[in-house]
C-alpha positions as CSV (number, residue, x, y, z in Angstrom):
1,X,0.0,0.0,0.0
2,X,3.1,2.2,0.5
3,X,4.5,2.1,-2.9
4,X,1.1,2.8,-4.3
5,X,0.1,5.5,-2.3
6,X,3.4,6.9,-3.9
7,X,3.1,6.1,-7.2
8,X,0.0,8.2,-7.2
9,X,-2.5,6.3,-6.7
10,X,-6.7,6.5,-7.3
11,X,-8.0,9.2,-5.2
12,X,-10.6,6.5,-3.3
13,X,-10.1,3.0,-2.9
14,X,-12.2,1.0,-0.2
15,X,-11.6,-2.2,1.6
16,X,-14.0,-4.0,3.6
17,X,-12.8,-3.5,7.5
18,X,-13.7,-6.5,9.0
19,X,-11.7,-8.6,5.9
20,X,-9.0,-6.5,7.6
21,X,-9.4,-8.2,10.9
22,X,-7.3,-6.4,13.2
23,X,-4.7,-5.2,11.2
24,X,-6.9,-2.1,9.8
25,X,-4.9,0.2,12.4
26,X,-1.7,-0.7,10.4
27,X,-2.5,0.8,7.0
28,X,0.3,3.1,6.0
29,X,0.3,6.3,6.7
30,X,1.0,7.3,3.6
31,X,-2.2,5.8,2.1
32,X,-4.9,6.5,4.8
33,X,-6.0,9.8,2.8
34,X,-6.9,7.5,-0.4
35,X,-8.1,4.6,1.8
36,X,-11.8,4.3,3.0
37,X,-13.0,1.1,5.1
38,X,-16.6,-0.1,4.8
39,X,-16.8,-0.5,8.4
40,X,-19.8,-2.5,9.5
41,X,-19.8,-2.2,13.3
42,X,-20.9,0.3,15.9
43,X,-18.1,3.1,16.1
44,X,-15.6,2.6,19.0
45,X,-16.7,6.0,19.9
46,X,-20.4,5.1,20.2
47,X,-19.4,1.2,21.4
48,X,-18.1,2.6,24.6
49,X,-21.0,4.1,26.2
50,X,-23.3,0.7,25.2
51,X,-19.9,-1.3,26.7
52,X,-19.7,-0.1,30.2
53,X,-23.3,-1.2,30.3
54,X,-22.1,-4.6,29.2
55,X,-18.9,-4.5,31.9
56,X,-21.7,-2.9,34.3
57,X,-23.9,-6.0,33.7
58,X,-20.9,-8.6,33.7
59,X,-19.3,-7.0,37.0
60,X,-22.7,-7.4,38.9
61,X,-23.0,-10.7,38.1
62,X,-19.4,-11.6,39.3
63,X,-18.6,-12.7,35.2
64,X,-15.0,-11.6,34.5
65,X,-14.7,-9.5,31.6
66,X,-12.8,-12.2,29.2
67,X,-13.0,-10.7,25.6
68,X,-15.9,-8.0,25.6
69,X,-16.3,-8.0,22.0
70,X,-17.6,-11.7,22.3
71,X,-19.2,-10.7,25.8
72,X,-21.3,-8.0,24.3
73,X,-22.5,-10.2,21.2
74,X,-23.1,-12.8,23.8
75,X,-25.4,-10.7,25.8
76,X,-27.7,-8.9,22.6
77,X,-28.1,-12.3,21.4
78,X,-29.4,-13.6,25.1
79,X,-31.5,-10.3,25.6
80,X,-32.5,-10.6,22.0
81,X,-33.9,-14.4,22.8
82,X,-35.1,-14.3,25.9
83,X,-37.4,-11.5,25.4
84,X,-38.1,-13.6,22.1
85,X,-38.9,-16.6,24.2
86,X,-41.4,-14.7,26.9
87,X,-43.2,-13.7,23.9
88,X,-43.6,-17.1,22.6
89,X,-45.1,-18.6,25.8
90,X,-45.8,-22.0,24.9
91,X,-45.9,-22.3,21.4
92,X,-42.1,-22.9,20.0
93,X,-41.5,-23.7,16.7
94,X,-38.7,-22.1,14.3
95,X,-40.9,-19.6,12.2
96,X,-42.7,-18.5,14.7
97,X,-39.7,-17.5,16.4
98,X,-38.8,-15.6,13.6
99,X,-42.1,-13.6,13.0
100,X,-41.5,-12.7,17.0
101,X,-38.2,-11.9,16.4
102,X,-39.1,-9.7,13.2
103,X,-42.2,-7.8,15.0
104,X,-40.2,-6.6,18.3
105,X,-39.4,-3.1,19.1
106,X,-35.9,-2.1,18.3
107,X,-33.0,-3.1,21.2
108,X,-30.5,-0.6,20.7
109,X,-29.4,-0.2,24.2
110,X,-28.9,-4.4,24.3
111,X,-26.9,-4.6,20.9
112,X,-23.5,-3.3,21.7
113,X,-21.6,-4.6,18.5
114,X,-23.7,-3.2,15.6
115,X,-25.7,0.0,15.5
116,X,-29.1,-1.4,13.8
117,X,-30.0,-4.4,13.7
118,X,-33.2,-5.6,11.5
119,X,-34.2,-9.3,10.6
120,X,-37.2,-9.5,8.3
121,X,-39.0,-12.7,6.8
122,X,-36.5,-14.4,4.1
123,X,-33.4,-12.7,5.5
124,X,-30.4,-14.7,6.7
125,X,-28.4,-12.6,8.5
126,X,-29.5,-9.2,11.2
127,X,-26.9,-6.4,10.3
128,X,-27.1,-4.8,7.0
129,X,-25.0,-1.9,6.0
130,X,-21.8,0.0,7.5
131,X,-20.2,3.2,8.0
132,X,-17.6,4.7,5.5
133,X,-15.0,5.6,7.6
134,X,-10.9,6.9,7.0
135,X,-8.3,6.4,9.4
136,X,-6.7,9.5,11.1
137,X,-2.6,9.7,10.8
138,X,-0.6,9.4,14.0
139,X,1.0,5.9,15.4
140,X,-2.5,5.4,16.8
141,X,-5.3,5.9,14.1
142,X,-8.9,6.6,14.8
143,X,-12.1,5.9,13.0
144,X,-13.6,9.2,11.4
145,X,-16.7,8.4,10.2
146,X,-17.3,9.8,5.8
147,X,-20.7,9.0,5.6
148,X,-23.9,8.1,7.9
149,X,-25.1,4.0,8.3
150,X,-25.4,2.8,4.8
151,X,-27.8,0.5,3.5
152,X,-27.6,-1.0,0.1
C-alpha cells in the first residue's frame, strides 16, 4: 500500500474493515488519505457508552470481563432471545420465532456490537449496512466516520 500510495494512486479506494481483521490500524500512513473502510460495526466512539453497560452487567453478576467483543455479542443475542422466548409462551416452533423476532421493538441499548439491527422474513443474517469511515494519521489511528449508516 506504501509504494502505491506513492506512485499516485486513485483518489478513493475501499476495503472491507472487517476482511482487515485487526490489522486495519496498520494501513500506512502514507495511504490512509486514499483509503476508505466499509466498516460495518458500531463506532468505537459510540461502542463505549453501550460497553460499560455490558462491563456494568458482567461486573454485577461476578462474570470476568474475558473478551468484551464476544461478551457484548453474547449478551444482545441472550437479551434478543429471551425477550423472544417470553413472547412465545408456549408455542415454540422455528418460524414463529422468527415472525416474534421480526415484530419486536428495536433493542438498541442491548446490541453493543452493531448499530441497527433488523431481521425480516427471508433474510439470513440481522446487520445490514456499514459506515464509510478513514483512518486519522498518528502511530494510533482513529475511525472518522465519511458518511452516515449505509444501507444497500
Amino acid at each position: 500500500l506504501e509504494r502505491w500510495a506513492e506512485a499516485g494512486s486513485p483518489p478513493a479506494v475501499f476495503f472491507a474493515a472487517s476482511l482487515l481483521g485487526e490489522k486495519w490500524p496498520m494501513l500506512p500512513e502514507t495511504a490512509r488519505s486514499s483509503v476508505f473502510l466499509a466498516y460495518p460495526y458500531r463506532l468505537p466512539q459510540e461502542a463505549r457508552t453501550i460497553n460499560a453497560v455490558v462491563q456494568s452487567w458482567l461486573k454485577v453478576r461476578g462474570i470476568p470481563e474475558i473478551d468484551l467483543d464476544i461478551q457484548a455479542r453474547m449478551y444482545a443475542a441472550v437479551w434478543q432471545f429471551s425477550s423472544a422466548l417470553m413472547m412465545m409462551k408456549t408455542d415454540f416452533y422455528r418460524d414463529y420465532l422468527l415472525d416474534v423476532l421480526d415484530m419486536m421493538n428495536d433493542q438498541t441499548y442491548a446490541v453493543a456490537a452493531y448499530p441497527r439491527l433488523s431481521f425480516g422474513q427471508g433474510q439470513r443474517y440481522a446487520a445490514k449496512g456499514c459506515y464509510i469511515v478513514q483512518l486519522t494519521a498518528g502511530p494510533r489511528p482513529e475511525l472518522v466516520p465519511k458518511s452516515d449508516w449505509v444501507v444497500h
